[in-house]
N, C-alpha and C positions, 0 to 999 in steps of 0.2 A: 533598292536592289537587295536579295537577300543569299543565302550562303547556298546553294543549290547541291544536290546531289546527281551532278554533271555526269555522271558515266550511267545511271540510271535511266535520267532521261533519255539519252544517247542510244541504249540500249533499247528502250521500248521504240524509240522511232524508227530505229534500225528494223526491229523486230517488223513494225508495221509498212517496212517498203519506201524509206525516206530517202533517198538517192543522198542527199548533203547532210543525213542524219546529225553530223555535227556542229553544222554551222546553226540547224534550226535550234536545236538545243541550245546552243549560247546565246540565240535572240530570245528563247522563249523565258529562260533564267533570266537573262538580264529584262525581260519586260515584266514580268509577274513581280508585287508587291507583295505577296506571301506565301509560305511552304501550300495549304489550300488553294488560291490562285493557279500555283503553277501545276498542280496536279490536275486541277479541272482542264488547263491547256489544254496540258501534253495528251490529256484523255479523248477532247476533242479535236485535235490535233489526230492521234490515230485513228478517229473513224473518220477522218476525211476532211474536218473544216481545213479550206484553206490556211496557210501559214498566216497571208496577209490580211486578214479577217481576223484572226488572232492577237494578230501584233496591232491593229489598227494603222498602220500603214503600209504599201507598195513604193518600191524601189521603182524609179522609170524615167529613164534619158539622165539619170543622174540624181534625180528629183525623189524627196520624199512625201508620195502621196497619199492622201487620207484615204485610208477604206474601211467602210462598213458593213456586220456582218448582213448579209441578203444581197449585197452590190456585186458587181460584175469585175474582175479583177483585172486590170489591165494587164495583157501577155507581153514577155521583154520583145517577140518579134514584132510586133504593131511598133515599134519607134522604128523601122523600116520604113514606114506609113508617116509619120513624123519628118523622118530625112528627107523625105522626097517634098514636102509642103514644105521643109522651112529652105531647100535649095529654090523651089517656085516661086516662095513669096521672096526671097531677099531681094530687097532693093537696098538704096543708098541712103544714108543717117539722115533722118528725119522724115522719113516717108512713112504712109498709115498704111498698111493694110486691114481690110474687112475680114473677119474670118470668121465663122458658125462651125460649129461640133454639135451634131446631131450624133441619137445615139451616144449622149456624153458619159453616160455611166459617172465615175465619180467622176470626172472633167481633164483625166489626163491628158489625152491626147491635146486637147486645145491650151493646158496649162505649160505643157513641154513648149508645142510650136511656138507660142507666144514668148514664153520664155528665151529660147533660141534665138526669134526674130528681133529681138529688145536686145542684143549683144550684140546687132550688128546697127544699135541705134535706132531700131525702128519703131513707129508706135504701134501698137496694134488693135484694135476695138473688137473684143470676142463677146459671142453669142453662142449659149450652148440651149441645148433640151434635150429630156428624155423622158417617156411615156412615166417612167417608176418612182413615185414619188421620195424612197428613201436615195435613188443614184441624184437626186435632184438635190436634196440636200448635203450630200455628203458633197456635190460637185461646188455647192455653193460655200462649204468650208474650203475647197481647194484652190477656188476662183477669185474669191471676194476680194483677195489684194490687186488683182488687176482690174476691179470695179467693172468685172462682167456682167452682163445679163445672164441670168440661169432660168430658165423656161419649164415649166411643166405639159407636156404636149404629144401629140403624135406626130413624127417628124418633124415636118414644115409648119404644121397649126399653129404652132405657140409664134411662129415667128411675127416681131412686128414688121407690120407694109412701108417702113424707112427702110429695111434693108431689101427690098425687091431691086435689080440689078444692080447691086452693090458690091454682092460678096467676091470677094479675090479668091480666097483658099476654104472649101466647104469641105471640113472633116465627117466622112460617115462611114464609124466602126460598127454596119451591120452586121446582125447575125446571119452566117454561110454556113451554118453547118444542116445538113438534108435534117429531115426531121427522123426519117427511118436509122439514123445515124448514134442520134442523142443518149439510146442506151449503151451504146458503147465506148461513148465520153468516161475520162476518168471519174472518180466520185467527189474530187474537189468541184468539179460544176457541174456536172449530172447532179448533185443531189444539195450543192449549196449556195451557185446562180442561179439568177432569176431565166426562168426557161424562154421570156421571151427575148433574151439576151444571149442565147443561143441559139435557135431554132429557128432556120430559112428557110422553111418549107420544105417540098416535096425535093424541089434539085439546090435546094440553099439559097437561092436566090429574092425570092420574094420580096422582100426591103428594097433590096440593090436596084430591083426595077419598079420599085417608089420613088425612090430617091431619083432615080435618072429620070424618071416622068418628070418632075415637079423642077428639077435640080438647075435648068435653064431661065426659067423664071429669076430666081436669085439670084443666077453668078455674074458680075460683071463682063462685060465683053472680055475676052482674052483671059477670063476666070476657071477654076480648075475645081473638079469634083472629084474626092482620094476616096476609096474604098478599099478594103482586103479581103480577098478572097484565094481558094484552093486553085492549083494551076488546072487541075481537070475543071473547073469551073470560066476559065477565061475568056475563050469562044463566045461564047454563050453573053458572058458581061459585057463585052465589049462590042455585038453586036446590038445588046441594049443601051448601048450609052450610045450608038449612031443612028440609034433609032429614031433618038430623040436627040437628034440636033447637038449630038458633042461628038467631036475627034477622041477617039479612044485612043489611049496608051498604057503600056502594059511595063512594070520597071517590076524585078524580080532579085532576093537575096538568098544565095546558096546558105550564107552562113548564119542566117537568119533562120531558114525557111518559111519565107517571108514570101506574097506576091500581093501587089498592091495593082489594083484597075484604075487609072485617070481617066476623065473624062473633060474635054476644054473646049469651053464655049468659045466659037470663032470670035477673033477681034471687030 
């Protein structure tokens, strides 16, 4: 750690539109290894890199997760997305659940649930993939202590044929945002996620009715498929998850602004 000139930094982040301009300041001092170091930060810091791409880790469910810069940063409202699988999956101490994270970017989402699911004694056997090969390896730094499989893939492809009607809890943090939309995303992932980590197509959707094509095949009877997406988007999701043979449900956070699409393969 080195002796920072804390009101300076503070300043320029101020300057450049940082809402907690002081808290990033005290993460970005206390990460940086020299007066250089931290000046390159804060520099890219103000044009827009991500905080947590900087710091090489993301804060999330409590968790400190690895991230790399080019990866997909996991949002605090997706553990919305998070609560509702690990109230789904909980069962009673010493029960397995199957669970897959498609779309895993660095692997939060399925490192949180599991995480969670394991405090109520449960075991849990995670399967993640994602098309981008760096979210593959950073997922695989975040995964590796729960001796998951991490897959290089498009969607479903990577997956092995042991887990076809297996999976309990199927995490997929598709990209929903329209594509006509994308320039008007902030410049933290307008310009330093990977766009196919954003971009749903024409109404956002497009992944979300992959996933629900394919999404029955995998899930156990009485298994659940989580998605999130915009509440103007809902209609529309949840008639494509009954399209293809799942009960849609829709659970929604004011304080989050948060809404998550289920979809559950009848028993």
């Amino acid at each position: 750690m080195i002796a920072p000139d804390f009101e300076s930094v503070t300043a320029a982040l101020r300057r450049a539109g940082c809402v907690f301009a002081e808290d990033e300041a005290a993460l970005l001092t206390a990460t940086a290894s020299s007066p250089g170091e931290l000046e390159s930060m804060v520099a890219q810091r103000v044009s827009g890199t991500p905080l947590e791409q900087l710091l090489g880790w993301a804060e999330f469910r409590g968790l400190r997760v690895a991230v790399a810069p080019g990866v997909f940063v996991p949002r605090q409202r997706t553990g919305f997305l998070v609560e509702r699988a690990v109230a789904l999956g909980r069962r009673g101490p010493g029960t397995t659940r199957v669970l897959v994270d498609l779309c895993c970017g660095c692997g939060a989402l399925g490192l949180a649930t599991a995480t969670e699911l394991a405090e109520y004694g449960m075991r849990v056997e995670v399967t993640a993939s994602d098309i981008d090969p760096a979210a593959v390896e950073c997922a695989r730094r975040n995964l590796d202590a729960l001796g998951a499989r991490v897959l290089r893939g498009d969607l479903f492809g990577p997956l092995p044929a042991d887990l076809a009607g297996r999976v309990d809890i199927l995490l997929a943090n598709t990209p929903y945002v329209p594509t006509a939309m994308i320039p008007r995303l902030p410049p933290e992932a307008r310009d330093h996620e990977p766009r196919a980590a954003l971009d749903g197509g024409a109404d956002g959707l497009d992944i979300v009715r992959r996933v629900a094509a394919g999404a029955r095949h995998w899930l156990a009877p009485g298994g659940h498929v989580l998605v999130e997406s915009s509440r103007e988007q809902v209609p529309e999701a949840t008639e494509v998850f009954a399209r293809h043979g799942l009960t849609p449900t829709v659970a929604e956070s004011d304080e989050l602004y948060a809404t998550v699409v289920l979809g559950t393969r009848p028993a």
